[in-house]
VEXSE-806795 format. One line per 5 residues: number of its first residue (from 1); their letters; for each residue x, y, z of C-alpha. Coordinates in steps of 0.25 Angstrom, whole numbers, plus 5000, padded with zeros to 4 digits. Example, Ala and Ser with C-alpha at 12.3 -4.5 7.8 and 13.67 -1.06 7.14 Angstrom:
# VEXSE-806795
1> AS> 5049 4982 5031; 5055 4996 5029
//
This chain:
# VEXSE-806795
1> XXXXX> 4859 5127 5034; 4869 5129 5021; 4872 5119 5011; 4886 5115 5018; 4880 5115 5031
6> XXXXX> 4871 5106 5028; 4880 5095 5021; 4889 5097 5032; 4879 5093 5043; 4873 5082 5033
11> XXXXX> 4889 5076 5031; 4892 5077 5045; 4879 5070 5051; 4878 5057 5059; 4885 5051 5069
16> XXXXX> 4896 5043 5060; 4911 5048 5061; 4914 5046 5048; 4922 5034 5048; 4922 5030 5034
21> XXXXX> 4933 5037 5026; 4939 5036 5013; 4951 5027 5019; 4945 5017 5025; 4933 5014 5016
26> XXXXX> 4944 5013 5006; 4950 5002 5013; 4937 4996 5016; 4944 4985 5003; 4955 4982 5006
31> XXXXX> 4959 4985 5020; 4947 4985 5029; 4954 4980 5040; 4961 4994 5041; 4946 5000 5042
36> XXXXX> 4945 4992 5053; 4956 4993 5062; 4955 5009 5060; 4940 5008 5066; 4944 4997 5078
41> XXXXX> 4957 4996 5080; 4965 5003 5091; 4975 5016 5085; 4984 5009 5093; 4987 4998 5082
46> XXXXX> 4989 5007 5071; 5001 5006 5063; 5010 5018 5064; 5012 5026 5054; 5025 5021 5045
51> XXXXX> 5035 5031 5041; 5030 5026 5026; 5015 5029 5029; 5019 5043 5035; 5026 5046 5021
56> XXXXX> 5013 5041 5013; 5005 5051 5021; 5014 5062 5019; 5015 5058 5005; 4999 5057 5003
61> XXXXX> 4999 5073 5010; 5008 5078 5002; 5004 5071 4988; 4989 5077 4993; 4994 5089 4994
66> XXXXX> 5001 5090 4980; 4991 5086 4973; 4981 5096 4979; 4991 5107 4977; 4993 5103 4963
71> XXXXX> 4980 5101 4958; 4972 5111 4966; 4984 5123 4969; 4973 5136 4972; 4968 5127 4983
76> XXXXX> 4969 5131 4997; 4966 5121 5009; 4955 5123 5018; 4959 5120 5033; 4950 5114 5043
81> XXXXX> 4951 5111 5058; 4940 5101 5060; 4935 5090 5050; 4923 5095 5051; 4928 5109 5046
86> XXXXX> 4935 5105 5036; 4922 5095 5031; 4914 5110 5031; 4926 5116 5023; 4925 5105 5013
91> XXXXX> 4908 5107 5012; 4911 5122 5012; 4922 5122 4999; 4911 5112 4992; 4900 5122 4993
96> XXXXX> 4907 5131 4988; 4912 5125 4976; 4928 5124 4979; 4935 5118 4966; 4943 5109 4975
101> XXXXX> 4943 5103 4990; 4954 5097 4998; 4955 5088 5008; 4944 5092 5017; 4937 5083 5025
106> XXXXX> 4923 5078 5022; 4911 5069 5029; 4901 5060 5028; 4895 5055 5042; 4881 5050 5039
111> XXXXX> 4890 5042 5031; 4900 5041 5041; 4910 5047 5030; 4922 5056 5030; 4935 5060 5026
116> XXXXX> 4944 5070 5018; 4944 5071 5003; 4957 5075 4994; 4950 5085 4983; 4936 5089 4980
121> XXXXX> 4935 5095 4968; 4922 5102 4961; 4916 5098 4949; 4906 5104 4942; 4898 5090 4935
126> XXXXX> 4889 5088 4943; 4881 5097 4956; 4883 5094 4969; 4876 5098 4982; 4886 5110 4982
131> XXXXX> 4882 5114 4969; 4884 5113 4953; 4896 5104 4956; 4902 5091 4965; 4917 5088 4970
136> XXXXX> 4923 5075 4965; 4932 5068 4976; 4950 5066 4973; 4959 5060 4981; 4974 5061 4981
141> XXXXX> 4981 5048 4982; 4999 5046 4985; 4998 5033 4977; 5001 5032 4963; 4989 5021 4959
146> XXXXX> 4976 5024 4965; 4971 5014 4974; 4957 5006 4978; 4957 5014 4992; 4961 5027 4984
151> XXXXX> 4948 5026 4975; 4939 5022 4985; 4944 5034 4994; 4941 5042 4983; 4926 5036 4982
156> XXXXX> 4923 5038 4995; 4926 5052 4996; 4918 5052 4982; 4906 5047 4990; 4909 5056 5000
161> XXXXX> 4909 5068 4993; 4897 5064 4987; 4889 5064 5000; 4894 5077 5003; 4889 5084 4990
166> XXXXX> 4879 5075 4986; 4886 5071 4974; 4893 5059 4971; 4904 5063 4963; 4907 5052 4949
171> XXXXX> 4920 5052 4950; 4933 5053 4960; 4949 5057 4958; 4962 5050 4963; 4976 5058 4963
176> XXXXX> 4987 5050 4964; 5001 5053 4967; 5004 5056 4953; 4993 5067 4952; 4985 5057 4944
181> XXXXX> 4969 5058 4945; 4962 5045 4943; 4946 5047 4943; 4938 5036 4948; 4922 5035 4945
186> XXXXX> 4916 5035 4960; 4905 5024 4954; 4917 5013 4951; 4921 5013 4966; 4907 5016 4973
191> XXXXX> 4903 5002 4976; 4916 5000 4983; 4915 5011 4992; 4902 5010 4995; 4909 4994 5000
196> XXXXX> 4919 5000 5006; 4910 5011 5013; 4901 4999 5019; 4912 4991 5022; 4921 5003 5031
201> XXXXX> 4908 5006 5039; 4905 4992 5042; 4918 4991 5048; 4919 5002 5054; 4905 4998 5061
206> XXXXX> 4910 4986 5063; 4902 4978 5056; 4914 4973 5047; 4925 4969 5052; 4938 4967 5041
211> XXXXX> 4949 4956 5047; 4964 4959 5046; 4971 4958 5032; 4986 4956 5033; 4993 4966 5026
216> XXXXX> 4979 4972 5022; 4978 4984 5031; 4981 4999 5030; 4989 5008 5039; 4989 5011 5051
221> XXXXX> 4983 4994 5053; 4992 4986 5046; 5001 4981 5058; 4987 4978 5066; 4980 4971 5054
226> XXXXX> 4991 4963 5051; 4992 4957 5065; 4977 4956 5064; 4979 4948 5052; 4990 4938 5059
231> XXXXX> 4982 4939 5071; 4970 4931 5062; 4979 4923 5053; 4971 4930 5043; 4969 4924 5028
236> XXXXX> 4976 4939 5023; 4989 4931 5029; 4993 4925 5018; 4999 4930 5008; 4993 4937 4997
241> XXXXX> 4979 4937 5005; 4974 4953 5003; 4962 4959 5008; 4955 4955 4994; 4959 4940 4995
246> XXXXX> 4956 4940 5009; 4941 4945 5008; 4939 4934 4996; 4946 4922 5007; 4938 4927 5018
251> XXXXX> 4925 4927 5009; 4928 4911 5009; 4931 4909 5022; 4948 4909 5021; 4949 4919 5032
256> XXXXX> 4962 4913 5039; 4975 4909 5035; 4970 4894 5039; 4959 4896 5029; 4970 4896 5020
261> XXXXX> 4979 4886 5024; 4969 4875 5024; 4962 4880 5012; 4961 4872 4998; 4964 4878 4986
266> XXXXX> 4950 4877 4979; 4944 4883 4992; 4954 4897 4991; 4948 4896 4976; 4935 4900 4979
271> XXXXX> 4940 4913 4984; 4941 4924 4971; 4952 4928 4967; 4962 4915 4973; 4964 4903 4963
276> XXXXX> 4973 4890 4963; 4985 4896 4965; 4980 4906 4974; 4975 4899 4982; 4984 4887 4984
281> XXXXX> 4997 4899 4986; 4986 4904 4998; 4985 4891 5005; 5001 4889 5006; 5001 4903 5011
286> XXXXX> 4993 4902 5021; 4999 4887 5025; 5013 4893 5027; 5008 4905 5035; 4998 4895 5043
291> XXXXX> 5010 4886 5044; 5021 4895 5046; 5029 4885 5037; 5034 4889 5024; 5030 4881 5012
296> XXXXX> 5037 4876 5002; 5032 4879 4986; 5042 4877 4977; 5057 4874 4979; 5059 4875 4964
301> XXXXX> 5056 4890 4966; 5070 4891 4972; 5080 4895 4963; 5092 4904 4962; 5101 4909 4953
306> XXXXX> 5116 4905 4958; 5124 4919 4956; 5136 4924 4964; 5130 4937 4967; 5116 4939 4973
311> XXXXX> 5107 4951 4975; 5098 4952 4982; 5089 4966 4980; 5079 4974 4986; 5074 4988 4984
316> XXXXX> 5066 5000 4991; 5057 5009 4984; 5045 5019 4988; 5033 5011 4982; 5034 4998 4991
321> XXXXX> 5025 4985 4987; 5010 4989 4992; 5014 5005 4992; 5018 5005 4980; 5010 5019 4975
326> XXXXX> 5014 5026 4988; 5027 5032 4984; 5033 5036 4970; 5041 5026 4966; 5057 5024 4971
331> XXXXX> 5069 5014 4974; 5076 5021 4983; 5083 5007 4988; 5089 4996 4981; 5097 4986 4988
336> XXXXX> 5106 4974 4988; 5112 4964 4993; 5122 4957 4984; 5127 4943 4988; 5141 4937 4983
341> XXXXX> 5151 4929 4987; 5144 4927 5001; 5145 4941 5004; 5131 4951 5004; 5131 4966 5001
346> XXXXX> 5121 4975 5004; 5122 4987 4994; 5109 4998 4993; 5106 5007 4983; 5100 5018 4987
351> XXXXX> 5092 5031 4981; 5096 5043 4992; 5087 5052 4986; 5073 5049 4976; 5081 5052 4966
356> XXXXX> 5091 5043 4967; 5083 5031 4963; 5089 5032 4948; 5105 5034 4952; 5103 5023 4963
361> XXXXX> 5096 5013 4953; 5108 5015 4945; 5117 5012 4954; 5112 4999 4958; 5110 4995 4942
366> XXXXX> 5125 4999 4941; 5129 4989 4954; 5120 4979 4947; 5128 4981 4932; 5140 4975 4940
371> XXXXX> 5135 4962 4946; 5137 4949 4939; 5130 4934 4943; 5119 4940 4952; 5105 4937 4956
376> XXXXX> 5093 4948 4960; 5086 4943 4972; 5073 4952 4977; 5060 4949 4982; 5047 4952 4976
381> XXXXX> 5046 4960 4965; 5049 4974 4970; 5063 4974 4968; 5062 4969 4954; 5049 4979 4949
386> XXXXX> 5057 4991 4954; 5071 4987 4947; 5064 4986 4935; 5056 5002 4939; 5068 5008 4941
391> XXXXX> 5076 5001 4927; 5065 5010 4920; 5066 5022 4930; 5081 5024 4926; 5082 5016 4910
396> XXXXX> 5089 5004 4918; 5079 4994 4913; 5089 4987 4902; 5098 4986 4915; 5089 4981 4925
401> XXXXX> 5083 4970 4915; 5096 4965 4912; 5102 4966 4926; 5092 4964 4936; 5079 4958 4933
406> XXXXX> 5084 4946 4928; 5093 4943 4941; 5083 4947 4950; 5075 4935 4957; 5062 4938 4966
411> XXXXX> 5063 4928 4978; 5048 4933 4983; 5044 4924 4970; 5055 4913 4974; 5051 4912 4988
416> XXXXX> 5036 4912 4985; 5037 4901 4974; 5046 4893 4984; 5038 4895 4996; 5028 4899 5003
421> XXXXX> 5031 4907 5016; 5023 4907 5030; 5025 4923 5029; 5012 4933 5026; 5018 4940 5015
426> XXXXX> 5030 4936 5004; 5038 4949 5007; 5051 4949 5010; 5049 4953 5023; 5038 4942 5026
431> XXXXX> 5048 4930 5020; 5062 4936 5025; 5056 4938 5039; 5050 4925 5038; 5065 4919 5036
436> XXXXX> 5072 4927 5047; 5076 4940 5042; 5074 4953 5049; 5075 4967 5044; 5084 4978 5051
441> XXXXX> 5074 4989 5052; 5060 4985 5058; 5055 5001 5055; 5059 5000 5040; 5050 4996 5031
446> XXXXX> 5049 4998 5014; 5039 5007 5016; 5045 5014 5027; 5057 5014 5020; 5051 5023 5010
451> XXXXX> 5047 5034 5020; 5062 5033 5028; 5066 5036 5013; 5058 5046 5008; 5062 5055 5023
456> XXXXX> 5076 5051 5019; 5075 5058 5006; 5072 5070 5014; 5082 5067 5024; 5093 5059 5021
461> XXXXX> 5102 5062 5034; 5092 5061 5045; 5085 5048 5037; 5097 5041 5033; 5097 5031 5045
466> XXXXX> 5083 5028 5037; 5088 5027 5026; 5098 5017 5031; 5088 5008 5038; 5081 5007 5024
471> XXXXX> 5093 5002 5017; 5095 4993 5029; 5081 4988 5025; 5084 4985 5011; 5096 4976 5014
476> XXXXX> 5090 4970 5023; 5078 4967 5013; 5089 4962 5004; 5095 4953 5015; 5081 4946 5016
481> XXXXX> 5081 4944 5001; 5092 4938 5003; 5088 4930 5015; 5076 4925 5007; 5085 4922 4994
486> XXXXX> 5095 4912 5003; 5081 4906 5010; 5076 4901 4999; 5088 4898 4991; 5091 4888 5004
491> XX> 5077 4881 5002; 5080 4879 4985
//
């Protein structure tokens, strides 16, 4: 039997599937929930795929491919059929000695392990069962700043590899979407796979079984975890609870939002990382949500500026809160709704084309140059970090500090200090819903937006009823500033 034949038949033995894979063992931390639902729970309840997650996998395909094509140009892909073939292809180009491998599939069963690896590449410091040399393990990433579940992906293929030539590589590589290699030592992040290894299998055998954490799912589960959440009243309800809070509540026995609502302040202390103020902000969270009744903090908190012209501002860009390292970043949208004199005007300014960002920031800053007695609203802290980005991106920032940032007033932070709301979140969506307000388009989100914009880019006569519907979604984003600012203003 030759040497490939043998580490094939050796890989390939037992009767395990190879369930454990570099994504879910990576979300063995923070998400395992998703693990989970992917093992047990009906296909039926996935989440479809969003226009904006079809544009990340297209993106991640295509960065892949650049990267290669840069980086390794001589190298010519190797086509398979079968997994199995293209895991004998893999073994074959190792024993051989190939400089570099891509994207072939690889297995582990007796450990119940497979999956596919970016690039292989040879190095000559140490031997392996191949010969005077070992492969060392990189993996392309779209995002920007590497991630916990990036790294750990890239340890696990490290290990991986490591069975296969009976060789455990020191070190492992990250390309990001800039082209950027980042090398990690496999020793730093060993005692967390092997963690997250355990922890994967024993869900999967169902041995372990992780409870739903609101928002704290990955696609395709998202919608389903969430109703689970709701379903439990779970602790991960009230606000700011993530999965790493949670694990330290549940730990003391805070596992629903009850727990909460009736907890003492020195009891929520005893769980790391939540102090006084922590703590007493948790328990009127959870009271409100319990309750369903708004609680009143501080009426002080509500004050406005008296000027004849308001404005109230919202902007669209391609790195949304939470995906921020997705996309380069742009502001393709920024609109307005100016109050004065009774009357509302809704006015956009929009960048067509990429390009445009520069010519349609001007514009606004030169519409802005002619107001007199006005007042900024937003909400949250978007609106205002992005003003001051793009003041830099086009030698505006002597303008921007002198007419906008000192106008601009953040109701998230005037609304939170005032009250506490029976909502699950502090999002526009979440508190504007919460008073009534509806939004025109149920299938427009801002992170659908981003992919509607991207094909109108491309398209611009057959997507421009898209493009439209986004538009329609920033006023309508202003409108509820608004609706908020007149909310809370009524209740000063």
């Amino acid at each position: 039997m030759s040497l490939i034949d043998d580490i094939f038949r050796r890989c390939r033995s037992g009767n395990d599937k190879g369930e454990l894979t570099a994504q879910n063992v990576s979300l063995y931390h923070d998400s395992p929930y998703t693990i989970y639902c992917e093992a047990f729970i009906s296909e039926d309840k996935k989440d479809q795929r969003s226009p904006y997650r079809e544009l990340l996998h297209e993106r991640g395909q295509e960065h892949e491919r650049h990267v290669i094509e840069k980086k390794y140009p001589k190298l010519e892909a190797i086509s398979y059929k079968k997994p199995e073939e293209g895991f004998l292809r893999l073994l074959e180009e190792m024993a051989r000695g190939a400089e570099v491998i891509c994207g072939l599939p690889i297995f582990f069963l007796p450990e119940n392990m497979q999956g596919r690896i970016d690039v292989l590449e040879k190095r000559t410091g140490h031997a392996s069962i191949f010969g005077d040399y070992h492969y060392v393990v990189k993996e392309i990433k779209l995002s920007k700043n590497i991630k916990k579940e990036h790294i750990i992906q890239g340890a696990f293929y490290t290990y991986l590899i490591g069975k296969i030539q009976e060789y455990l590589p020191e070190e492992f590589f990250v390309i990001n979407r800039d082209y950027e290699e980042q090398e990690y030592r496999y020793r730093d992040y060993e005692a967390g796979l092997a963690k997250a290894i355990k922890g994967t299998q024993a869900i999967l055998d169902g041995t372990e079984v992780p409870t739903p954490t609101y928002n704290g799912a990955e696609w395709p589960w998202q919608t389903y975890c969430n109703h689970q959440a709701l379903k439990n009243r779970d602790v991960s309800l009230v606000g700011k609870v993530g999965p790493k809070m949670k694990t330290n509540l549940v730990a003391h026995g805070f596992k629903k939002i009850w727990d909460i609502s009736s907890a003492k302040a020195e009891d929520l202390r005893k769980v790391s990382g939540i102090g006084q103020t922590t703590a007493e902000k948790l328990i009127l969270r959870a009271r409100a949500i319990r309750k369903r009744e708004l609680i009143l903090l501080d009426r002080s908190a509500l004050k406005f500026p008296e000027k004849s012209t308001e404005i109230f501002l919202d902007l669209e860009g391609t790195d949304q809160p939470g995906h921020e390292d997705e996309m380069g970043q742009v502001d393709y949208l920024i609109g307005i709704l100016i109050r004065k004199n009774g009357t509302e005007n809704y006015r956009p300014f929009t960048a067509h084309r990429l390009q445009d960002e520069g010519s349609m920031f001007r514009e606004f800053m030169a519409f802005m140059h002619k107001q007199e007695d006005y007042v900024i609203y937003h909400w949250h802290n978007y609106e205002r970090w992005h003003i001051k980005q793009l003041g830099e991106r086009y030698g505006l920032t002597v303008e921007v500090e002198t007419l906008l940032l000192p106008y601009m007033i953040d109701l998230h932070k005037v609304g939170t200090r005032a009250f506490v709301f029976p909502t699950y979140s502090n999002g526009l969506k979440d508190i504007a819903d919460y008073l009534g307000f509806k939004w025109r388009h149920n299938d427009i989100n801002a992170l659908d937006a981003i992919a509607y914009y991207f094909k109108y880019q491309k398209d611009p006569k057959d997507w421009r009823n898209k493009m439209q519907a986004i538009v329609d979604y920033n006023e309508d984003d202003c409108v509820a500033t608004r609706l908020v600012k007149d909310w809370l203003q009524e209740r000063s």
